[in-house]
PANUNU-855405 format. One record per residue (C-alpha): residue in one letter; x, y, z; residue number from 0. Coordinates in steps of 0.2 Angstrom, whole numbers, plus 5000, padded with zeros to 4 digits. Layout:
// PANUNU-855405
node residu=A	east=X	north=Y	up=Z	num=NUM .
...
// end
This chain:
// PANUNU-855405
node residu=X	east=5044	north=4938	up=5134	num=0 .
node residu=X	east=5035	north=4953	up=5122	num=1 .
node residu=X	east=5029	north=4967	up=5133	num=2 .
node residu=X	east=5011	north=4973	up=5127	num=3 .
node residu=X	east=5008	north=4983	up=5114	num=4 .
node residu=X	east=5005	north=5003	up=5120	num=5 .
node residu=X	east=4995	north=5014	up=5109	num=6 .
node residu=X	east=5004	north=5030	up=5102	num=7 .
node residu=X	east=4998	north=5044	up=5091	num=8 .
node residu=X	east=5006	north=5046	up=5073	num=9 .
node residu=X	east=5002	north=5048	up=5054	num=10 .
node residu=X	east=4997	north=5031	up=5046	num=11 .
node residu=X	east=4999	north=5031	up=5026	num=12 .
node residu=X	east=4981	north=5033	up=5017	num=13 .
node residu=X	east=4971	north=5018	up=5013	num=14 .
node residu=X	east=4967	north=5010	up=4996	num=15 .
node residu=X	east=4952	north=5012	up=4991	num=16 .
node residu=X	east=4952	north=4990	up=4987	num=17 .
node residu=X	east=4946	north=4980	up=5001	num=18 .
node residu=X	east=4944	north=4962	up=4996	num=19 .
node residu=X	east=4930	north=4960	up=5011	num=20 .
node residu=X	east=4915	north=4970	up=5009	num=21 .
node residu=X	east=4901	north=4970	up=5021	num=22 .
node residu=X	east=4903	north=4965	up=5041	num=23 .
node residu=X	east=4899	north=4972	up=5059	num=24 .
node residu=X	east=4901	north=4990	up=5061	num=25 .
node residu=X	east=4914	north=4994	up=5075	num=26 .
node residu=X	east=4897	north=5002	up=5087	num=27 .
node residu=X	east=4891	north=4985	up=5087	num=28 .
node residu=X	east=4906	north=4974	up=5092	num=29 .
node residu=X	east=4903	north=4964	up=5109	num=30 .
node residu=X	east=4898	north=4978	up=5118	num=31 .
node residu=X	east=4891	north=4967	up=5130	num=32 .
node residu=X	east=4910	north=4962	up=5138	num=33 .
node residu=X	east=4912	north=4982	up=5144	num=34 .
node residu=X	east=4927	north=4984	up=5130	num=35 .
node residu=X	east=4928	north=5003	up=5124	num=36 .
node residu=X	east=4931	north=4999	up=5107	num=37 .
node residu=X	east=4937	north=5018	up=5101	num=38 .
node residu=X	east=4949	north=5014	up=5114	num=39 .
node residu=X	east=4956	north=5000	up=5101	num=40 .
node residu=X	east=4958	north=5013	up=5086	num=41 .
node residu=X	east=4975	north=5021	up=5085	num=42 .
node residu=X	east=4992	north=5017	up=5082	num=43 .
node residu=X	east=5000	north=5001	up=5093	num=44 .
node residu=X	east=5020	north=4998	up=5094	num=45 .
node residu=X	east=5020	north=4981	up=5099	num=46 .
node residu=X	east=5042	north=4972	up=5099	num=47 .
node residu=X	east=5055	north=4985	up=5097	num=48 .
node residu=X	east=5050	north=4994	up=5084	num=49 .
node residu=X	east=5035	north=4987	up=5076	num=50 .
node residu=X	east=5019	north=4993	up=5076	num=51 .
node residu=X	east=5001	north=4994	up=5066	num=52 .
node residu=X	east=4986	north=5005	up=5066	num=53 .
node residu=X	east=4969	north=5002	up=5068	num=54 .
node residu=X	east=4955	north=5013	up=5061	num=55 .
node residu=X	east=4936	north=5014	up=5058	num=56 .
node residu=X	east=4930	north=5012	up=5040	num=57 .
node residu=X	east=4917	north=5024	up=5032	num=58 .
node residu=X	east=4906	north=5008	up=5034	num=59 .
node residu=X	east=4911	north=5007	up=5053	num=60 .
node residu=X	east=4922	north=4992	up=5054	num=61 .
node residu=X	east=4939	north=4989	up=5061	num=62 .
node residu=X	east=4951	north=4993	up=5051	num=63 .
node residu=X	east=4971	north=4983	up=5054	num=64 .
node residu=X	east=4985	north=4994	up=5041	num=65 .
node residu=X	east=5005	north=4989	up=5045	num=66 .
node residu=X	east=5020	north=4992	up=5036	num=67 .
node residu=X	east=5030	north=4975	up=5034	num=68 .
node residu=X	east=5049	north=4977	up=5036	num=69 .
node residu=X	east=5050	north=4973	up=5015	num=70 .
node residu=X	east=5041	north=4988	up=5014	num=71 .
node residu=X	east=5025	north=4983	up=5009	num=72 .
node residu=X	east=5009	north=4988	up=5018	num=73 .
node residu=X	east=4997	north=4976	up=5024	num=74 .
node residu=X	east=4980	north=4976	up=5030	num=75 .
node residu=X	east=4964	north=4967	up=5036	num=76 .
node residu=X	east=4947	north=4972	up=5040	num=77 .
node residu=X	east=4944	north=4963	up=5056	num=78 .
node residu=X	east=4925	north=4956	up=5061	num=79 .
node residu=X	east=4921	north=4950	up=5079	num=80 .
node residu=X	east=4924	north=4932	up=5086	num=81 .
node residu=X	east=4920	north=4930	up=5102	num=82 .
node residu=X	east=4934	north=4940	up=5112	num=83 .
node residu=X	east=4944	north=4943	up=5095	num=84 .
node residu=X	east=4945	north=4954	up=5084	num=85 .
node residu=X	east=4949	north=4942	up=5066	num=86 .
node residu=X	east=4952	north=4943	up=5049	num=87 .
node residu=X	east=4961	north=4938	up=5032	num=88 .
node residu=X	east=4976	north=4951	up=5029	num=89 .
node residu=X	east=4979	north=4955	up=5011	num=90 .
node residu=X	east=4996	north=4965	up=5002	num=91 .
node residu=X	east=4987	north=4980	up=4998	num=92 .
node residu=X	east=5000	north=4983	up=4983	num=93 .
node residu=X	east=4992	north=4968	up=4976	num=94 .
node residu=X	east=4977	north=4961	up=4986	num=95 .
node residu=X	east=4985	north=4946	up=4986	num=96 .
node residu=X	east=4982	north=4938	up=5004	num=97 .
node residu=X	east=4995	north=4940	up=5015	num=98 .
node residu=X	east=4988	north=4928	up=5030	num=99 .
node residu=X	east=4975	north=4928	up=5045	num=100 .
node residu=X	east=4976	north=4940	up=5060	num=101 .
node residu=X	east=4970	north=4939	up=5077	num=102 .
node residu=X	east=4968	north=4954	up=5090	num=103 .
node residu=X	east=4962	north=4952	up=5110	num=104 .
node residu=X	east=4960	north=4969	up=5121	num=105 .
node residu=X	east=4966	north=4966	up=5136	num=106 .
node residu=X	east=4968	north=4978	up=5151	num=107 .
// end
Protein backbone atom coordinates (compact mmCIF):
# COMPACT_ATOMS: atom_id res chain seq x y z
CA UNK A 1 0.00 0.00 0.00
CA UNK A 2 1.45 3.73 -1.28
CA UNK A 3 1.12 6.12 1.60
CA UNK A 4 -0.37 9.74 0.12
CA UNK A 5 1.40 12.04 -1.39
CA UNK A 6 2.63 15.18 1.32
CA UNK A 7 3.43 18.48 -0.26
CA UNK A 8 7.10 19.81 0.26
CA UNK A 9 8.62 23.00 -0.74
CA UNK A 10 11.58 22.89 -3.29
CA UNK A 11 13.04 24.42 -6.75
CA UNK A 12 11.06 22.87 -9.83
CA UNK A 13 13.21 23.40 -13.22
CA UNK A 14 11.60 26.26 -15.43
CA UNK A 15 8.96 25.53 -17.84
CA UNK A 16 8.88 25.58 -21.69
CA UNK A 17 7.54 28.11 -23.05
CA UNK A 18 5.48 25.13 -25.62
CA UNK A 19 2.32 23.85 -24.29
CA UNK A 20 0.55 21.61 -26.65
CA UNK A 21 -3.12 22.66 -24.88
CA UNK A 22 -4.06 26.15 -25.11
CA UNK A 23 -6.99 27.57 -23.61
CA UNK A 24 -9.01 25.91 -20.48
CA UNK A 25 -10.39 26.75 -16.91
CA UNK A 26 -8.40 29.03 -14.97
CA UNK A 27 -7.23 27.41 -11.50
CA UNK A 28 -9.90 30.50 -9.53
CA UNK A 29 -12.74 28.65 -11.20
CA UNK A 30 -12.16 24.88 -10.54
CA UNK A 31 -15.06 23.31 -8.61
CA UNK A 32 -15.11 25.66 -5.96
CA UNK A 33 -18.46 24.53 -5.23
CA UNK A 34 -16.97 21.01 -3.44
CA UNK A 35 -15.05 23.44 -0.62
CA UNK A 36 -11.49 22.20 -2.06
CA UNK A 37 -8.74 25.18 -1.49
CA UNK A 38 -7.18 24.73 -4.74
CA UNK A 39 -3.85 26.94 -3.87
CA UNK A 40 -3.54 24.27 -1.36
CA UNK A 41 -2.92 21.86 -4.54
CA UNK A 42 0.00 24.06 -5.94
CA UNK A 43 3.39 22.86 -4.76
CA UNK A 44 5.66 20.13 -4.86
CA UNK A 45 4.18 16.37 -3.85
CA UNK A 46 6.59 13.30 -3.00
CA UNK A 47 4.29 10.66 -3.57
CA UNK A 48 6.51 6.35 -3.31
CA UNK A 49 9.89 6.75 -2.07
CA UNK A 50 11.36 9.20 -3.80
CA UNK A 51 9.16 10.27 -6.48
CA UNK A 52 7.51 13.41 -6.76
CA UNK A 53 5.82 16.27 -9.16
CA UNK A 54 5.03 19.89 -8.99
CA UNK A 55 2.12 21.62 -9.56
CA UNK A 56 1.79 25.26 -10.44
CA UNK A 57 -0.42 28.09 -11.82
CA UNK A 58 0.07 29.16 -15.30
CA UNK A 59 0.16 32.90 -16.48
CA UNK A 60 -3.27 32.01 -17.87
CA UNK A 61 -4.35 30.40 -14.49
CA UNK A 62 -4.61 26.93 -14.93
CA UNK A 63 -3.16 23.90 -13.33
CA UNK A 64 0.01 23.21 -14.24
CA UNK A 65 1.51 19.11 -13.50
CA UNK A 66 5.86 19.25 -14.17
CA UNK A 67 7.86 15.70 -12.99
CA UNK A 68 11.13 14.46 -13.84
CA UNK A 69 10.92 10.85 -15.07
CA UNK A 70 13.73 8.52 -13.73
CA UNK A 71 15.25 8.61 -17.75
CA UNK A 72 15.59 11.95 -16.93
CA UNK A 73 13.25 13.60 -19.01
CA UNK A 74 10.68 15.98 -17.79
CA UNK A 75 7.06 15.69 -18.35
CA UNK A 76 4.11 17.75 -17.96
CA UNK A 77 0.46 18.32 -18.41
CA UNK A 78 -1.98 21.16 -17.98
CA UNK A 79 -4.79 19.69 -16.04
CA UNK A 80 -8.62 20.86 -16.78
CA UNK A 81 -11.51 19.96 -14.19
CA UNK A 82 -13.57 16.69 -14.41
CA UNK A 83 -15.79 16.35 -11.90
CA UNK A 84 -13.56 15.53 -8.73
CA UNK A 85 -10.39 15.31 -10.90
CA UNK A 86 -8.03 17.24 -12.02
CA UNK A 87 -7.19 15.57 -16.04
CA UNK A 88 -5.03 15.93 -18.74
CA UNK A 89 -2.79 14.62 -21.58
CA UNK A 90 1.06 14.68 -20.42
CA UNK A 91 3.45 15.53 -23.16
CA UNK A 92 7.87 15.01 -23.07
CA UNK A 93 8.55 18.49 -22.99
CA UNK A 94 11.98 17.80 -24.80
CA UNK A 95 9.89 16.89 -27.63
CA UNK A 96 6.02 17.64 -27.12
CA UNK A 97 5.53 14.16 -27.93
CA UNK A 98 2.60 12.79 -25.73
CA UNK A 99 3.75 11.06 -23.04
CA UNK A 100 0.11 9.52 -21.61
CA UNK A 101 -3.10 10.90 -19.70
CA UNK A 102 -2.88 11.88 -15.95
CA UNK A 103 -5.47 11.95 -13.39
CA UNK A 104 -5.14 13.89 -9.82
CA UNK A 105 -8.05 13.65 -6.72
CA UNK A 106 -7.53 15.94 -3.44
CA UNK A 107 -8.34 14.30 -0.77
CA UNK A 108 -8.04 15.17 2.81
Amino acid sequence: ETAPAQSVSTEVEPQPAVAPEEGGQPLDDLVPEQGVDLARLLGTWVYGRRSKYHLSKTATGQVRFDEQLSSGQWAFAVLEPHGEWLQGRCYLRDSAQEHGRLRLQYSA
